[in-house]
C-alpha positions in Angstrom: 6.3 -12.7 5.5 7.7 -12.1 9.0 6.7 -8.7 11.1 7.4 -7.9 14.4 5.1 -5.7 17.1 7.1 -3.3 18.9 5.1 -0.7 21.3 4.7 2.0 18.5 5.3 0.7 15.1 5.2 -3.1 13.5 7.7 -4.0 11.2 7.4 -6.1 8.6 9.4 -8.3 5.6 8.2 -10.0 3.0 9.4 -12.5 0.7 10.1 -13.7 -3.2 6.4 -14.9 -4.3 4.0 -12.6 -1.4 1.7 -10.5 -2.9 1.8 -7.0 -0.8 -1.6 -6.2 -0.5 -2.6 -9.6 1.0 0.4 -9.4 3.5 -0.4 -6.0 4.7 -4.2 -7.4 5.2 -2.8 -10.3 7.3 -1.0 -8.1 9.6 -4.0 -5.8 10.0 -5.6 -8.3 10.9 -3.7 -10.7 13.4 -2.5 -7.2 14.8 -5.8 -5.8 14.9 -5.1 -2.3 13.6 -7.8 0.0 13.0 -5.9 2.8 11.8 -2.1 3.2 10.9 0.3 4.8 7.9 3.1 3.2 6.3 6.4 3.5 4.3 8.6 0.8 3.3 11.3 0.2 0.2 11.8 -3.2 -1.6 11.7 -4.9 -4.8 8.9 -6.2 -6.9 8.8 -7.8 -10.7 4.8 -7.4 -10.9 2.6 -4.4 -10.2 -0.9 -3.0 -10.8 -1.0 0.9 -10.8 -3.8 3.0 -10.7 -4.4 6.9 -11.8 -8.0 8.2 -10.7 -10.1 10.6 -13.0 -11.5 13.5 -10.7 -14.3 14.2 -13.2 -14.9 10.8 -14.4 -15.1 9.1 -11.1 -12.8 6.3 -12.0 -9.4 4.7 -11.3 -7.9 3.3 -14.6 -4.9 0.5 -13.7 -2.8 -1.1 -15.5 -0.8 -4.0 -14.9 3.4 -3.8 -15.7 5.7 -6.8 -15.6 9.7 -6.3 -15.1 12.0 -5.9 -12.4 11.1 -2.7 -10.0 13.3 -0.6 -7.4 10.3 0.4 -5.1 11.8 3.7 -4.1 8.6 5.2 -2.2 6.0 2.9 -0.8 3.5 4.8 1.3 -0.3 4.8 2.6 -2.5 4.1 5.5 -4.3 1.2 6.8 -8.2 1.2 8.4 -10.7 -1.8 9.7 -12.1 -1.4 6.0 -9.3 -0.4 3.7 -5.9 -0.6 2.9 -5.0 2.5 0.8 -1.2 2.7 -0.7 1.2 4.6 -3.5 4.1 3.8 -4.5 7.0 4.8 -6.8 8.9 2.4 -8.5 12.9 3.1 -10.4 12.9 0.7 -13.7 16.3 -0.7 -15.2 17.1 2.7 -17.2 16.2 4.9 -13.7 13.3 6.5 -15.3 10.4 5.9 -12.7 6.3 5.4 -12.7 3.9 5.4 -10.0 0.5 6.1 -8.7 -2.3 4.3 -6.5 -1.1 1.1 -5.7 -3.3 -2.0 -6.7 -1.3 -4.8 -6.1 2.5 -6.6 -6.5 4.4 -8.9 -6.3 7.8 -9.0 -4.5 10.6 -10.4 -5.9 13.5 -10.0 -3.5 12.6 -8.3 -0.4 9.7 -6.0 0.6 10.0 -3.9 4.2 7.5 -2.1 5.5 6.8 -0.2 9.1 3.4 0.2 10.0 2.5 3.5 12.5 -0.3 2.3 14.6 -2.5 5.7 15.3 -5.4 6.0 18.0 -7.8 7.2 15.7 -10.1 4.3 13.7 -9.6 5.1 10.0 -13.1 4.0 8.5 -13.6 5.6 5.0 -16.8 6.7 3.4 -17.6 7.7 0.4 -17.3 11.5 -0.6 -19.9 12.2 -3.4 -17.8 15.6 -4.9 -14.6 13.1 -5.4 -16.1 9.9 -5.8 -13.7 8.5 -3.8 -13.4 6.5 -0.2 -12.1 9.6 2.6 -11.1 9.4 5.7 -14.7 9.3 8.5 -13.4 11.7 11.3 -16.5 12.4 12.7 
């Protein structure tokens, strides 16, 4: 994985073999970004999606293994949580997505990074169950 800091974004590439998530967390943290979103594009051959039940308060995932097209990747990046989606093309252009768990590239992975001024912390909201945005 390579990125490069400009003055109001951070581009980065990544590699056959890096595992997203952990590369995004890397540049957080060398580039010490409290709060930023994202889009990239790229290609990955291993991916854990998740779909999150409202009522039940859960994520279910579910790991798939084949060559992907990622044709959407966005999310947003805080000092406790990297939060993404992404949709991904298959061989016969039919397409799955959701919350984005994890991957796996397997030729190239780009992604630009939005610095904001805001810190992103999260907390928890009790009505979702899920990890929101702290703007207080």
């Amino acid at each position: 994985m390579e990125y490069v800091e400009e003055p109001d974004r951070i581009v980065v590439r990544m590699d056959p073999g890096d595992h997203v998530m952990e590369e995004l967390d890397t540049v957080r943290e060398e580039c010490d970004l409290t709060g930023g979103f994202f889009f990239g594009i790229g290609a990955i051959d291993e991916v854990t999606l998740g779909h999150y039940d409202v009522e039940a308060q859960d994520y279910k995932e579910e790991t798939f293994e084949e060559d992907f097209e990622v044709t959407s990747f966005l999310g947003n990046v805080g000092p406790d949580k990297i939060h993404a989606h992404v949709q991904l093309g298959k061989r016969d252009f039919t397409t799955i997505g959701g919350h984005f768990a994890g991957g796996r590239v397997s030729g190239t992975f780009e992604v630009v990074v939005v610095p904001v001024e805001s810190e992103l912390t999260h907390q928890l909201d009790e009505r979702t169950g899920l990890d929101v945005f702290d703007l207080e």
